[in-house]
C-alpha positions in Angstrom: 0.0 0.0 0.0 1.2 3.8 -0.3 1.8 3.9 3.6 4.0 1.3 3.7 6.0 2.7 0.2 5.5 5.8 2.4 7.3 4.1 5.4 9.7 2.1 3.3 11.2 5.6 1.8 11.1 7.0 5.6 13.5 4.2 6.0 15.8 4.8 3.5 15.7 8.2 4.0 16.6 7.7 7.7 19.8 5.3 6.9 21.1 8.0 4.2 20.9 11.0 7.0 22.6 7.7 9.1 25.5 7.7 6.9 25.6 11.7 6.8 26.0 11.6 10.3 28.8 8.9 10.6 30.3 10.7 7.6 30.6 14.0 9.5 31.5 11.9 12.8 34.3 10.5 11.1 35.6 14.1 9.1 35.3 15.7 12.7 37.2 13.3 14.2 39.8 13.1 11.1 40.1 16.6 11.8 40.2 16.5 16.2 43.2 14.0 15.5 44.7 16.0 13.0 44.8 19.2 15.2 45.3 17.1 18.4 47.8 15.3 17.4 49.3 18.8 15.9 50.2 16.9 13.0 51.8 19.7 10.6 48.6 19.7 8.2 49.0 21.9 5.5 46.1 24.9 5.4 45.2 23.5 2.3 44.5 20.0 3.5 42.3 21.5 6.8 40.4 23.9 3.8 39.5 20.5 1.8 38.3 19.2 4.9 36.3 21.8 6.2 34.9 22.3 3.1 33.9 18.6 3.1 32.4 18.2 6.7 30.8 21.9 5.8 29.4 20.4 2.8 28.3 17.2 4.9 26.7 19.6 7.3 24.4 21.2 4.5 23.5 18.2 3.3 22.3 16.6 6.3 20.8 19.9 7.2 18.7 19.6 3.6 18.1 15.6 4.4 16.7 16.5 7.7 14.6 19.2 6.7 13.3 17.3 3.5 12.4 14.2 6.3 11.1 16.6 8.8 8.6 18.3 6.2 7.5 14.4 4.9 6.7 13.3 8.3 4.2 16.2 9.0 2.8 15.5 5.7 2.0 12.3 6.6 0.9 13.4 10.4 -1.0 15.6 8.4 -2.4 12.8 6.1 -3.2 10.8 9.6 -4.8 13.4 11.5 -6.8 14.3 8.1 -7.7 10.2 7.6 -8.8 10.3 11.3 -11.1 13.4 10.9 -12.3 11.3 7.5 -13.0 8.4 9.3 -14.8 9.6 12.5 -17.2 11.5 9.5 -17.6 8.4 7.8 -18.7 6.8 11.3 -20.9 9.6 12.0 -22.7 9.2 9.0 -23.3 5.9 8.8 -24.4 6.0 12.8 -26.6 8.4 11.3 -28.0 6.4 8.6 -28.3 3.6 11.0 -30.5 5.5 13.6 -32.7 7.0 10.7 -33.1 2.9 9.5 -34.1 2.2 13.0 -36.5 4.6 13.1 -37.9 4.3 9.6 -38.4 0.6 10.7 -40.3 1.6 14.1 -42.2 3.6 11.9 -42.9 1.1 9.1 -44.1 -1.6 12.3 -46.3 0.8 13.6 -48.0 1.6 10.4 -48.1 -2.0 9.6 -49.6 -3.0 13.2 -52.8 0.2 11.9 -52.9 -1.7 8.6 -53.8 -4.8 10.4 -56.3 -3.3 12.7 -57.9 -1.3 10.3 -58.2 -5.0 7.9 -59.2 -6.8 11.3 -61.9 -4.4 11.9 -63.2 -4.6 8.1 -63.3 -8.4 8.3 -65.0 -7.9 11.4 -67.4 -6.0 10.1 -68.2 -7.7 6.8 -68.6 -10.6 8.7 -71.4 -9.5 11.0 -73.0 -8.5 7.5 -72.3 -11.9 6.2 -74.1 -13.4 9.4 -77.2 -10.7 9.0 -77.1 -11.4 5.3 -77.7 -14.9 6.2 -79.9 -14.6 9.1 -82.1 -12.4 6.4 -81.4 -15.5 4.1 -83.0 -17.8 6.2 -86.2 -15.7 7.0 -87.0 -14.8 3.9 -86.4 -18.8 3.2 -88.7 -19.2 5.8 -91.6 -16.6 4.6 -91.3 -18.4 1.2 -91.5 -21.6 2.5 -94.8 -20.7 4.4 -96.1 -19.2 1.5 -95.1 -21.9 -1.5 -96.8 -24.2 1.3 -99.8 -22.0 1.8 -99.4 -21.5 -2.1 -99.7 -25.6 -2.0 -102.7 -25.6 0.2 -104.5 -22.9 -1.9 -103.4 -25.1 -5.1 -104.8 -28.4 -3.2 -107.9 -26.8 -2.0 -108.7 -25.0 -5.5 -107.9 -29.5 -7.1 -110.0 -30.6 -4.2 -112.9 -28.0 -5.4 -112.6 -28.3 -8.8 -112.3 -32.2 -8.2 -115.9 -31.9 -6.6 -117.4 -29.4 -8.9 -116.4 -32.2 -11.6 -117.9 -35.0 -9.8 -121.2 -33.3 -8.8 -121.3 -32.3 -12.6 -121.2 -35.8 -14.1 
């Protein structure tokens, strides 16, 4: 991943400014044991190494200020991924509370769907009972009247029955 090229480069970065370091550790000491020692070094040999551990001294100043502006780039690049996530956690705690509720919401509409059906049924079934209890007494009134219908019809055979016999 990029962080870990990131960290890999820190790395290498870190061993150069290493070797910087020993390298000015050793001209320094190069030139303590040259003037300790009072060895009879000629000005021009202490110029070439001043000029080398001056050098050395630059470019370890550049290395450390090149690694120190990298690393608050990437504390930077943290502290912004942090802020990023916590947003990101927010939201969907958000989303998730607003699901919760949307379910709540969606139960208690459901559980006033059913009541409202319950109570329909309810009612269309009393009107099914009445429509049947009606059912059965107008079955009734019509079976009284096909039988009185029947009686009239067997009284009217009976007469006519008679009126045929008394006319022969």
């Amino acid at each position: 991943s990029s962080t870990e090229k990131e960290i890999h480069e820190l790395n290498s970065d870190i061993k150069k400014l290493q070797k910087v370091v020993l390298s000015l550790e050793t001209g320094n000491e190069e030139l303590s044991r040259a003037l300790h020692e009072e060895k009879a070094v000629s000005s021009i040999e202490r110029d070439d190494i001043e000029r080398s551990v001056q050098k050395q001294m630059q470019e370890f100043s550049v290395e450390k200020s090149r690694l120190k502006t990298r690393i608050e780039s990437l504390l930077n690049e943290l502290v912004s991924a942090k802020d990023h996530n916590a947003q990101i956690r927010h939201d969907l705690e958000t989303k998730f509370d607003g699901l919760l509720d949307e379910l709540d919401s969606t139960k208690e509409h459901d559980a006033k769907i059913r009541c409202d059906l319950e109570t329909k049924l309810d009612g269309l079934l009393n009107e099914l009972d009445s429509t049947k209890e009606h059912n059965a007494q107008i079955r009734c009134d019509l079976e009284t009247k096909l039988d009185e219908v029947n009686a009239e019809k067997q009284m009217i055979s009976n007469q006519m029955n008679d009126l045929q016999r008394a006319g022969e």
